[in-house]
VEXDREN-346543 format. One record per residue (C-alpha): residue number from 1; residue in one letter; x, y, z. Coordinates in steps of 0.2 Angstrom, whole numbers, padded with zeros to 4 digits. Example, Ala and Ser with C-alpha at 12.3 -4.5 7.8 and 13.67 -1.06 7.14 Angstrom:
<atoms>
ATOM resi resn    px    py    pz
ATOM    1    a  0062 -0022  0039
ATOM    2    s  0068 -0005  0036
</atoms>
This chain:
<atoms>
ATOM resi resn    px    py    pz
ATOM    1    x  0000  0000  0000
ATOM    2    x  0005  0017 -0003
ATOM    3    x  0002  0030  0009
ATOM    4    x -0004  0043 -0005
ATOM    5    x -0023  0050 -0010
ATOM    6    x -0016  0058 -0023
ATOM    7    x -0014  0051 -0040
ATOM    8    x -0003  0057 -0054
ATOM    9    x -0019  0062 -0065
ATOM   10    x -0008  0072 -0078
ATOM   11    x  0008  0069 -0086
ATOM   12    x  0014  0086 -0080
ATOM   13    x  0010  0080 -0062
ATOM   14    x  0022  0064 -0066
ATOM   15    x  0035  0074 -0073
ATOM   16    x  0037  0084 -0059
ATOM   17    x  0039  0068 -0045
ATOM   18    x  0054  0060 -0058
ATOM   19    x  0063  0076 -0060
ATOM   20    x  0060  0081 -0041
ATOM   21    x  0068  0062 -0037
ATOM   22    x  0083  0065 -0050
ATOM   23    x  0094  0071 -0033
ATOM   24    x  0094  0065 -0015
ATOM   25    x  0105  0075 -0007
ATOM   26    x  0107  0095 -0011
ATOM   27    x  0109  0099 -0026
ATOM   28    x  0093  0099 -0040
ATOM   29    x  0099  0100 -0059
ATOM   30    x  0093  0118 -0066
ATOM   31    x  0087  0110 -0080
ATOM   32    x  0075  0098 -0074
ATOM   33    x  0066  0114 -0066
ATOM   34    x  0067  0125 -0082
ATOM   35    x  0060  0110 -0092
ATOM   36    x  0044  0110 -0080
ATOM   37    x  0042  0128 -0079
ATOM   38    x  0043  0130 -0098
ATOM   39    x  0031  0114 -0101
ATOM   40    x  0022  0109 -0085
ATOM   41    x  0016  0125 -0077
ATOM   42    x  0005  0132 -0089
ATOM   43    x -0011  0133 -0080
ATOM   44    x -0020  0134 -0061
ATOM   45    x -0024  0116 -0064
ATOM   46    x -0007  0111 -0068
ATOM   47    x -0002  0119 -0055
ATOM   48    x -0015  0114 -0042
ATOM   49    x -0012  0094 -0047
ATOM   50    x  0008  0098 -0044
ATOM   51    x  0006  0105 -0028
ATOM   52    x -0006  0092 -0021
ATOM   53    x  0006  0077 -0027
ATOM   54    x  0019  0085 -0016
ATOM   55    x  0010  0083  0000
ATOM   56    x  0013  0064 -0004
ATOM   57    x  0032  0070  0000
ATOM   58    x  0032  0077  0017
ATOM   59    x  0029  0062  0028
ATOM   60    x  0025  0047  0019
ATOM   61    x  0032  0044 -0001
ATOM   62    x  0046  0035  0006
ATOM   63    x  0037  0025  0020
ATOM   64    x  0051  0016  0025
ATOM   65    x  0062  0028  0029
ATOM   66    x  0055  0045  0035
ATOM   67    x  0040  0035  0045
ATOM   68    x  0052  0023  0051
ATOM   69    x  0066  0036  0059
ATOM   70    x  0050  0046  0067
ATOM   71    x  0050  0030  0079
ATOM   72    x  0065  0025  0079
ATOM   73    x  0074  0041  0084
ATOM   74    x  0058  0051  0089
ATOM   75    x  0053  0036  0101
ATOM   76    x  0063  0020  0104
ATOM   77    x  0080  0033  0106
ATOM   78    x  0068  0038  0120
ATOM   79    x  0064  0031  0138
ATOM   80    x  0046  0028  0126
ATOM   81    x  0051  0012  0118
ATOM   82    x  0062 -0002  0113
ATOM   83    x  0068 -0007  0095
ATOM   84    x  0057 -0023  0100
ATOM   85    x  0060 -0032  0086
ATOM   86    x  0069 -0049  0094
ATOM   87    x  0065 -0063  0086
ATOM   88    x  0074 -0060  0071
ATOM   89    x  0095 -0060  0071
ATOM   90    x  0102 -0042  0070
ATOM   91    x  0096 -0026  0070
ATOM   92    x  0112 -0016  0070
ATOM   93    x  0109  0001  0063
ATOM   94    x  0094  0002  0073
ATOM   95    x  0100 -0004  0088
ATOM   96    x  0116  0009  0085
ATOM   97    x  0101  0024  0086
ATOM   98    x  0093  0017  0101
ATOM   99    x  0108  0014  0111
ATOM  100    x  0118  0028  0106
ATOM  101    x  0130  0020  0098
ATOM  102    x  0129  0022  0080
ATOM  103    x  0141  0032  0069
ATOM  104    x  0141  0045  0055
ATOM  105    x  0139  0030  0042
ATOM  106    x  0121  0024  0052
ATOM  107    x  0112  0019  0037
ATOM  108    x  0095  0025  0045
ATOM  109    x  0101  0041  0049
ATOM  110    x  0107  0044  0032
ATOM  111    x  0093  0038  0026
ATOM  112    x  0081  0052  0033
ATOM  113    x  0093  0067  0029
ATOM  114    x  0093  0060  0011
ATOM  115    x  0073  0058  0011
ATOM  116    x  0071  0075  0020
ATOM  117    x  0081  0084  0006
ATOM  118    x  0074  0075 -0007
ATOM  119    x  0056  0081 -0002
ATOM  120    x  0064  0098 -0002
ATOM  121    x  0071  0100 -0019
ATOM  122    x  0055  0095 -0027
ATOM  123    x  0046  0107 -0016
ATOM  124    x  0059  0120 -0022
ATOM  125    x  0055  0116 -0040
ATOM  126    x  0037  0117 -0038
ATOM  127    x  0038  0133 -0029
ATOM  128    x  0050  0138 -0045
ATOM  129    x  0037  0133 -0058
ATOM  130    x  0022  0140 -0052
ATOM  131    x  0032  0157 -0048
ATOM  132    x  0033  0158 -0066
ATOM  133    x  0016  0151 -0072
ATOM  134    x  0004  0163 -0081
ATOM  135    x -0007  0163 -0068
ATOM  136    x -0019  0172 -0057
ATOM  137    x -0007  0180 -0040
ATOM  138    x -0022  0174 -0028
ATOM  139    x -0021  0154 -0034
ATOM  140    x  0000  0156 -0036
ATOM  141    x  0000  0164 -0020
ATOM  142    x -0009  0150 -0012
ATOM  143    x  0000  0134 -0020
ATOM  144    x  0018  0143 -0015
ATOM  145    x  0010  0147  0005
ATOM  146    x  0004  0126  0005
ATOM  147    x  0024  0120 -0001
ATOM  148    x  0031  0132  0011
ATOM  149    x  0021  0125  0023
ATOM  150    x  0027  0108  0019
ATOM  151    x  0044  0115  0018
ATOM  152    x  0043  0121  0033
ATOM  153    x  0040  0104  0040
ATOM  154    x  0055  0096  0035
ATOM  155    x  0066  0110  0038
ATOM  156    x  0059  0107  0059
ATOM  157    x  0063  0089  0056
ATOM  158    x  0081  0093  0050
ATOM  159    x  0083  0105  0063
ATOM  160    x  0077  0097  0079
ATOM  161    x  0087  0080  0072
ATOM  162    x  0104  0089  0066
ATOM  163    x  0104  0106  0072
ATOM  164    x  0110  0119  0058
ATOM  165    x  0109  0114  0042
ATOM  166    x  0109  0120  0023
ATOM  167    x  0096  0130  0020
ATOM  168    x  0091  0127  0001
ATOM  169    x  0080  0137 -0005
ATOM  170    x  0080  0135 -0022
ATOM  171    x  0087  0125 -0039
ATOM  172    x  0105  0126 -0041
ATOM  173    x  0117  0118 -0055
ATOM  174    x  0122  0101 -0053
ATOM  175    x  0137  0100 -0040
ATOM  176    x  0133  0115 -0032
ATOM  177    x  0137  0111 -0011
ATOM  178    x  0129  0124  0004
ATOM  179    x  0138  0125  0020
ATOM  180    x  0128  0123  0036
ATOM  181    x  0116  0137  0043
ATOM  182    x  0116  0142  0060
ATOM  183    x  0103  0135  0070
ATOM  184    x  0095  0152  0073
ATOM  185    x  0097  0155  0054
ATOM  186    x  0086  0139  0052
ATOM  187    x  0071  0143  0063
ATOM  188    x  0072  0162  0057
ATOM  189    x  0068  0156  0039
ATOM  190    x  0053  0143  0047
ATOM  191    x  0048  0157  0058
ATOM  192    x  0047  0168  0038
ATOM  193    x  0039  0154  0030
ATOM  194    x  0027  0149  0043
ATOM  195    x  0020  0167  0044
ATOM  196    x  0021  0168  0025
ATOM  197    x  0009  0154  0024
ATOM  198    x -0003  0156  0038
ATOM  199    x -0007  0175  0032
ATOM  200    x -0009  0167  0014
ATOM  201    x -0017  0152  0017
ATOM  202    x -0037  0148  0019
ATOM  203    x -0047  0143  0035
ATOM  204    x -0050  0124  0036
ATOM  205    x -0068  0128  0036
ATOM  206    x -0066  0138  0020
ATOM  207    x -0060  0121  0012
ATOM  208    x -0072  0109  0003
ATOM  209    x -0073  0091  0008
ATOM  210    x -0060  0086 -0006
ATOM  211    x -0046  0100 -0001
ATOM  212    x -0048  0095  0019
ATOM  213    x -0030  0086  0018
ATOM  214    x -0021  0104  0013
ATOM  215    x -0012  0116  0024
ATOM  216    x -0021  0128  0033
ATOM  217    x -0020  0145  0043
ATOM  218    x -0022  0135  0057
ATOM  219    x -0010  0122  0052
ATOM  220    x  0002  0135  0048
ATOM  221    x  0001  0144  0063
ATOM  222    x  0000  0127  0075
ATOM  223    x  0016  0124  0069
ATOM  224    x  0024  0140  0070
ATOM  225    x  0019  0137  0088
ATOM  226    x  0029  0122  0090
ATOM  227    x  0045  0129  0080
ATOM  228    x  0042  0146  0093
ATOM  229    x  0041  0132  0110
ATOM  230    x  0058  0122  0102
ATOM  231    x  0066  0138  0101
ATOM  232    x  0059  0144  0116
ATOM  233    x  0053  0158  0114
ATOM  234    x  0039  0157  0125
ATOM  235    x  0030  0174  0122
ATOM  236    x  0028  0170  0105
ATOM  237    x  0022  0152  0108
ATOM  238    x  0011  0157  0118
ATOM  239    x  0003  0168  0108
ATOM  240    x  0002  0157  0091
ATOM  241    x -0004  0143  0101
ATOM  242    x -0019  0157  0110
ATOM  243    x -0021  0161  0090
ATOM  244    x -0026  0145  0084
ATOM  245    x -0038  0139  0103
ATOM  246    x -0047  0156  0101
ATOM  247    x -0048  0153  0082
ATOM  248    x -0064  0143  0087
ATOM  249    x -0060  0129  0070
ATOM  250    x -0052  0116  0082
ATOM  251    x -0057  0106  0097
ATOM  252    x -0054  0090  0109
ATOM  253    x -0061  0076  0105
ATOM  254    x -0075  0070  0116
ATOM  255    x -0067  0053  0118
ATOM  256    x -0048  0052  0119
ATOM  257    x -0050  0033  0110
ATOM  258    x -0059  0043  0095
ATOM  259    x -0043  0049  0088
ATOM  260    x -0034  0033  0085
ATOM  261    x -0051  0024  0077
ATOM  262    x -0048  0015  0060
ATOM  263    x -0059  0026  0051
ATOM  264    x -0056  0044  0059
ATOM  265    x -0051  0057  0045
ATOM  266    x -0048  0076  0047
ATOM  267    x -0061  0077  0064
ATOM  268    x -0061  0092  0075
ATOM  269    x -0046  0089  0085
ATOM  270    x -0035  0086  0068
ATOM  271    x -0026  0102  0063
ATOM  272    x -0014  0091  0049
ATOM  273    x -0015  0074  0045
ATOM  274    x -0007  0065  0031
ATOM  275    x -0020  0056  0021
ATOM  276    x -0019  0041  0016
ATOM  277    x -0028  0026  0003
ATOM  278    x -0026  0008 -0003
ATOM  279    x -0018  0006 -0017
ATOM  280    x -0013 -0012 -0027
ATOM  281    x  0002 -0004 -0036
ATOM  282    x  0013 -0008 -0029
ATOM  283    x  0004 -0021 -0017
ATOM  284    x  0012 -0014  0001
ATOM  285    x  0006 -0014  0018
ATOM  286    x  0004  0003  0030
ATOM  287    x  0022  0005  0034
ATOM  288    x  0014  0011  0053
ATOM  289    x  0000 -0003  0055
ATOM  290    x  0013 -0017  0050
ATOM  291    x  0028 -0012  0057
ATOM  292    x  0021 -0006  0077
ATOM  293    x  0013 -0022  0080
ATOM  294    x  0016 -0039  0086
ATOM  295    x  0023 -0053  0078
ATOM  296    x  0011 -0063  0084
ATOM  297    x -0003 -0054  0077
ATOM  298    x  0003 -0053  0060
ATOM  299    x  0016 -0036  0061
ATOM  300    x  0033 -0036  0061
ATOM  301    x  0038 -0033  0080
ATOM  302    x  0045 -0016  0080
ATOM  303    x  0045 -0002  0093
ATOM  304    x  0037 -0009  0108
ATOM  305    x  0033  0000  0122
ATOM  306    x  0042  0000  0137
ATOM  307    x  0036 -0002  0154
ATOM  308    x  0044  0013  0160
ATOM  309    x  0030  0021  0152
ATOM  310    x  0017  0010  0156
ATOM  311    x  0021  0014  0173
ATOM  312    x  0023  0032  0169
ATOM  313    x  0001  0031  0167
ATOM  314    x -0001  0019  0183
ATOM  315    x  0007  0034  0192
ATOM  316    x -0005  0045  0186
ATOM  317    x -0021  0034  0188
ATOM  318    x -0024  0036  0167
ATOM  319    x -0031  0021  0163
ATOM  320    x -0041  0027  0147
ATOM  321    x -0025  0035  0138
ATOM  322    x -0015  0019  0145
ATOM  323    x -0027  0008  0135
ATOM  324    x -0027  0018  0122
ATOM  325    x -0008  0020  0119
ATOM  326    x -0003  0003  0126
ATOM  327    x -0008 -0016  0118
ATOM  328    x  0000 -0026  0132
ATOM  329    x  0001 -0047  0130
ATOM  330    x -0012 -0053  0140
ATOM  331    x -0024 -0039  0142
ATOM  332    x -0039 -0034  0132
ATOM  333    x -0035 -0021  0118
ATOM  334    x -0047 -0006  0119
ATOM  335    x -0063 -0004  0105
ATOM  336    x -0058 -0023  0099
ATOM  337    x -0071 -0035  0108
ATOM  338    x -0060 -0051  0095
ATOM  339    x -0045 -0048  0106
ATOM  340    x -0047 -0048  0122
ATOM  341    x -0030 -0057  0127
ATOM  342    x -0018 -0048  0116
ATOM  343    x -0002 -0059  0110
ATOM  344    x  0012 -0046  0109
ATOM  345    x  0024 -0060  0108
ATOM  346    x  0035 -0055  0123
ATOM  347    x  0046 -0068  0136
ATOM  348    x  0044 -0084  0136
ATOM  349    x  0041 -0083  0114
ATOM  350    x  0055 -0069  0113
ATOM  351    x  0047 -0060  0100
ATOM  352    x  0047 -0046  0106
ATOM  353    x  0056 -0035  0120
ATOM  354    x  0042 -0030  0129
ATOM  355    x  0023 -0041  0124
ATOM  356    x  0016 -0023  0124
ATOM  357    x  0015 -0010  0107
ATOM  358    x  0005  0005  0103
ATOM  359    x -0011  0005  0102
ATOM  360    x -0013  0021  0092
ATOM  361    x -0009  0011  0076
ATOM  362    x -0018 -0003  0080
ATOM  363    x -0033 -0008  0067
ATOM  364    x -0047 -0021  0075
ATOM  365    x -0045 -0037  0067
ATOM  366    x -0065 -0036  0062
ATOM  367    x -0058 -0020  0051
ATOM  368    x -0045 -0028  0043
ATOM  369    x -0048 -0030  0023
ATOM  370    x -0046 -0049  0017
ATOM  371    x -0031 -0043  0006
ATOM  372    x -0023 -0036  0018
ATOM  373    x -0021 -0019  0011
ATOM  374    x -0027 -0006  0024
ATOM  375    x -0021  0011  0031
ATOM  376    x -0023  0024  0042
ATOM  377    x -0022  0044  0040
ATOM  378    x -0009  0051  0052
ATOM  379    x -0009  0065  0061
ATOM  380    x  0004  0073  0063
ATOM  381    x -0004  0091  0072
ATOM  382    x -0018  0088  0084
ATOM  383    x -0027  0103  0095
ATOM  384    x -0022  0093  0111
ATOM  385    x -0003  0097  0104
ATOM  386    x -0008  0114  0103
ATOM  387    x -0016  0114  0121
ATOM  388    x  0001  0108  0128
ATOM  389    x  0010  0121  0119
ATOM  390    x  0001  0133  0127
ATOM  391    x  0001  0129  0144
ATOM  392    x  0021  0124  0142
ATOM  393    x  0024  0142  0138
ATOM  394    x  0014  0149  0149
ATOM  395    x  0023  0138  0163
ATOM  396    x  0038  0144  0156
ATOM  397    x  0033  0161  0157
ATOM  398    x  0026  0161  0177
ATOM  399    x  0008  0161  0171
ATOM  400    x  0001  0149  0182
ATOM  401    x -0019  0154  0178
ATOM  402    x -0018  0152  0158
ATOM  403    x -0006  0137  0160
ATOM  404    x -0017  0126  0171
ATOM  405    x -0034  0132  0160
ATOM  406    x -0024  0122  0144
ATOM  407    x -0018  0109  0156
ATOM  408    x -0035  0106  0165
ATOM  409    x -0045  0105  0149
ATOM  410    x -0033  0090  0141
ATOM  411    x -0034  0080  0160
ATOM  412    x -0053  0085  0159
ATOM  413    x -0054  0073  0143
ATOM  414    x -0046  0059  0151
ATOM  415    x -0055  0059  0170
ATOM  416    x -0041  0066  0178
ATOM  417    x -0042  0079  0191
ATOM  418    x -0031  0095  0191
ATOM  419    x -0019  0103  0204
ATOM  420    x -0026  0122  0201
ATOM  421    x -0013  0127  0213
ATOM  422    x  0004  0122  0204
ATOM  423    x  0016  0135  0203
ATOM  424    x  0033  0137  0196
ATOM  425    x  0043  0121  0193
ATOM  426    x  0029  0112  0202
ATOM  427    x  0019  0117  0185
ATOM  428    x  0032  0114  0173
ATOM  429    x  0033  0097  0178
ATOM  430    x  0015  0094  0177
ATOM  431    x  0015  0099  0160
ATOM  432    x  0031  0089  0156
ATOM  433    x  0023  0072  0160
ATOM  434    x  0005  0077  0153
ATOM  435    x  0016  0081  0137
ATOM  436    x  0023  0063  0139
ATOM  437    x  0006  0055  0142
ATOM  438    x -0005  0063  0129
ATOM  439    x  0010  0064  0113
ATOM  440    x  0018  0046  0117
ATOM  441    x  0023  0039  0102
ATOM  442    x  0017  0052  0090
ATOM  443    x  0037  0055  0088
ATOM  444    x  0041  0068  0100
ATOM  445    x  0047  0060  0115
ATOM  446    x  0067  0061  0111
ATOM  447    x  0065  0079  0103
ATOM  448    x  0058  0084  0121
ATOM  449    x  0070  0077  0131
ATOM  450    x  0081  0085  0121
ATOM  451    x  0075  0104  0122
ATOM  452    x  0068  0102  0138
ATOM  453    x  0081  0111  0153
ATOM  454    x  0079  0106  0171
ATOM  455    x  0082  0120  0186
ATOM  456    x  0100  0120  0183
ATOM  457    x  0099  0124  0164
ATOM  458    x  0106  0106  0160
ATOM  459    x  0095  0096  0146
ATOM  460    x  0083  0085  0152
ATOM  461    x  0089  0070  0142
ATOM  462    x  0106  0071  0153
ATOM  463    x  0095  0068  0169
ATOM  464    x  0085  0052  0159
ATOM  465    x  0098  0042  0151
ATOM  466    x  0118  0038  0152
ATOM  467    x  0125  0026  0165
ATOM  468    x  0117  0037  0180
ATOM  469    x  0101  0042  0170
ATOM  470    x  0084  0036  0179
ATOM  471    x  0078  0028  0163
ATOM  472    x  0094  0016  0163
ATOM  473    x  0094  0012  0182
ATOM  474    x  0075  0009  0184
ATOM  475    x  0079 -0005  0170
ATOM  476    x  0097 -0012  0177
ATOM  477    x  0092 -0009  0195
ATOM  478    x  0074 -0010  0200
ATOM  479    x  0063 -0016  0184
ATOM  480    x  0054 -0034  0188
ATOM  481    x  0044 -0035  0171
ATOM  482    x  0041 -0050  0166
ATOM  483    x  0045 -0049  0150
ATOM  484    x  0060 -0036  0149
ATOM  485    x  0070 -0044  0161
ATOM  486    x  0071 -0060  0156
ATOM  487    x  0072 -0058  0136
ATOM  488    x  0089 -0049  0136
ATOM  489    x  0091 -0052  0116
ATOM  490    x  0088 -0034  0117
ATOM  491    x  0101 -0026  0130
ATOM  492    x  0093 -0020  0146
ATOM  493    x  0105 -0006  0148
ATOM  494    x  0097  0004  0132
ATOM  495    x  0103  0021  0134
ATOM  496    x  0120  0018  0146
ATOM  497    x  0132  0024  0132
ATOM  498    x  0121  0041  0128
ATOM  499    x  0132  0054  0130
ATOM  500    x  0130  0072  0136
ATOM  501    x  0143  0080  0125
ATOM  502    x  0138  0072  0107
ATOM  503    x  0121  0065  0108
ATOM  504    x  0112  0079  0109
ATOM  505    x  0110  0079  0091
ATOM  506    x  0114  0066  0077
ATOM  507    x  0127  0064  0066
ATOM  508    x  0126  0073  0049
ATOM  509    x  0128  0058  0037
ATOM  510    x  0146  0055  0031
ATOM  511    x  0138  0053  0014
ATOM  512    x  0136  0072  0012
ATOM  513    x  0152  0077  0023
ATOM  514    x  0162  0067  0007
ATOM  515    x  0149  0073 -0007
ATOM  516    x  0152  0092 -0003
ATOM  517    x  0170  0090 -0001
ATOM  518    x  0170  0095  0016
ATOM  519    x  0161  0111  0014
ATOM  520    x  0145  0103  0027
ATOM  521    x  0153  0101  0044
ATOM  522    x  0150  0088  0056
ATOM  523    x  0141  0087  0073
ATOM  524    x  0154  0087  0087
ATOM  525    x  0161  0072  0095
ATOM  526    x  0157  0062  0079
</atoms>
């Protein structure tokens, strides 16, 4: 299955996605771009099916990779989850991320800067064409505010994985090598972009049913809330995240379970979601609904939760968004009456780290098509995101009152009652683990740890992994699971060799060190 609902209804739509595909690393050929500007962008239609193909680019065109790295670095890099995967003989690369231990060569990792850039030189060239197409300026306005948006996205990725990067902005000639931005360089250009496309770009409501899947004002200005909270600058956070709550188009979801149903599409809580349908051609399964399951229930046994977090929900008494987030072996899985003992394949079969996997990407087996072909949109901007947002920077910014309204209406959802008196760092913390509960495995978890300072100013992540870190002695020291303690085909140790001083970003692939003769620099300590 391909995760694309867009088909590639004209030749000039086709064009576009083989000459956009011609480089994966920086460069894109000038002559592939003037070729589809002279030819391909001749008319709003054109343009309109070009810029709709490229939304297939931002998350999911290459399913394996750019999917595959949200979990692996965004999640099992994390205290969220293992590689899991352990019935089969050797995961290398992916065990190098997840431990800390891999190296500018990591395969995965060069995989994703490749896919990232790739996305981004053919949204450059369709930016390029339509610029030039003899068109009205209110529908070439539009189409260039949607591909900065998706842009924009990448660049967030790059940025939050790498740190600086080249900012390419544009079709160069072949062989061409930028050096490395700075990171504030970086989020000044996402910050121009974002603001760019929200002021540009249509309410959702003002969408038909057919053009629900495309960037919005809100969409726009719910990520230029997160790329403001990364940075953090709170004021600004805070007040792009006020924007899009008081913008009225967005809200919770009644039930929290809702979100992660089969057949949910572009509901009120969804700000952007990648859509997605079954296709024969080529005949593949949902990367997501395939690769995070069990074994034993026909997936292939990756990322499995850890109990860390499972306890991280017995702490708090969630029991609907522990359900909800975690399929454990043994225990009924929630809105699937046909499963009631779910088989995650963990100690004594060792086929998986942990017998427990998310539920979020879980389809009910009376759902599942005979072929075997089904998917699931992903979304990857939710108003409960937005909600957190809010009430981090308003935290951060000794605002108790706003930060604990945003707070109290995400426990509200879930049953859970609200401290109203929280203050200070008492209140950051709060938001800190509702962060954790409400966004686990939706990729965020490392990027957090990461950004995240304690009262000393030192990351978060130092605190959590590394041989002292509370992650790594809660597993070596004080973990009695039954099923990660005794299947050590995984080590139990995940996250001992984590590093203070290099890990705090990846590696930039040697690939492109070599390609650009040294002009891109590496990360230190790599």
């Amino acid at each position: 299955m391909q995760r694309n609902l867009f088909r590639l209804t004209s030749l000039a739509a086709l064009l576009l996605v083989i000459a956009g595909c011609k480089k994966s690393l920086l460069t894109v050929d000038n002559n592939s771009s003037a070729v589809q500007t002279s030819q391909y962008f001749t008319n709003v239609d054109q343009c309109n099916t070009s810029t709709q193909v490229c939304y297939r680019y931002i998350d999911w065109d290459s399913w394996w990779q750019i999917f595959n790295w949200r979990y692996l670095s965004g999640e099992a890099a994390s205290d969220n989850a293992w590689v899991g995967n352990t019935y089969q003989a050797s995961h290398a690369t992916y065990n190098a991320v997840a431990e800390y231990m891999l190296d500018a060569g990591n395969d995965r990792n060069e995989a994703q800067w490749i896919e990232l850039y790739k996305s981004i030189g053919i949204f450059n060239n369709t930016i390029e064409g339509i610029q030039s197409a003899p068109i009205d300026t209110a529908s070439k306005s539009r189409f260039i505010a949607e591909l900065k948006f998706l842009r924009a996205w990448c660049y967030f990725d790059l940025v939050r994985n790498y740190g600086g990067v080249p900012l390419v902005l544009k079709t160069y000639p072949a062989n061409t090598h930028l050096p490395r931005n700075t990171v504030g360089e970086v989020y000044d250009q996402l910050i121009s972009d974002l603001k760019n496309a929200a002021a540009v770009l249509p309410r959702r409501s003002a969408y038909s049913a057919a053009d629900k899947f495309r960037a919005s004002s809100g969409s726009a200005t719910a990520l230029l809330a997160k790329v403001y909270l990364y940075k953090g600058d709170w004021a600004n956070a805070e007040a792009a995240a006020r924007q899009v709550i008081d913008g009225g188009e967005y809200s919770l979801e009644t039930s929290f379970g809702t979100l992660w149903s089969y057949t949910y599409k572009n509901g009120p809580e969804s700000i952007f979601e990648i859509q997605c349908a079954s296709s024969q051609n080529p005949a593949l399964p949902s990367s997501a609904l395939y690769m995070i399951n069990s074994v034993s229930d026909g997936g292939w046994g990756y990322y499995s939760v850890t109990s860390d977090l499972e306890n991280a929900y017995i702490a708090q008494g969630d029991s609907i968004r522990m359900v909800w987030t975690i399929n454990r072996q043994g225990k009924p899985v929630a809105g699937d009456p046909n499963n009631t003992s779910f088989n995650g394949g963990g100690y004594p079969t060792n086929q998986s780290k942990s017998g427990r996997f998310s539920r979020k990407w879980y389809v009910p087996k009376s759902q599942r098509p005979a072929n075997g072909l089904y998917s699931r949109d992903d979304i990857i901007l939710r108003f409960a995101d937005v909600l957190l947002i809010h009430a981090e920077a308003c935290a951060m910014e000794n605002k108790p009152a706003d930060a604990l309204a945003s707070l109290k209406k995400i426990r509200d959802r879930v049953g859970l009652a609200t401290d109203m008196s929280l203050t200070g760092w008492d209140l950051i913390n709060a938001v800190r683990k509702e962060r954790r509960l409400e966004m686990a495995f939706e990729g965020d978890r490392l990027y957090d740890l990461r950004r995240w300072k304690d009262q000393s100013g030192a990351p978060v992540i130092n605190s959590v992994l590394g041989a002292n870190g509370s992650f790594v002695k809660y597993n070596t020291q004080t973990s009695t699971d039954p099923f990660e303690t005794k299947n050590l085909i995984e080590a139990q140790n995940k996250g001992v060799h984590f590093n203070p001083a290099i890990h705090g970003l990846w590696p930039i692939p040697n690939s492109e060190i070599v390609a650009s003769g040294g002009v891109v620099k590496q990360n230190a300590g790599y």
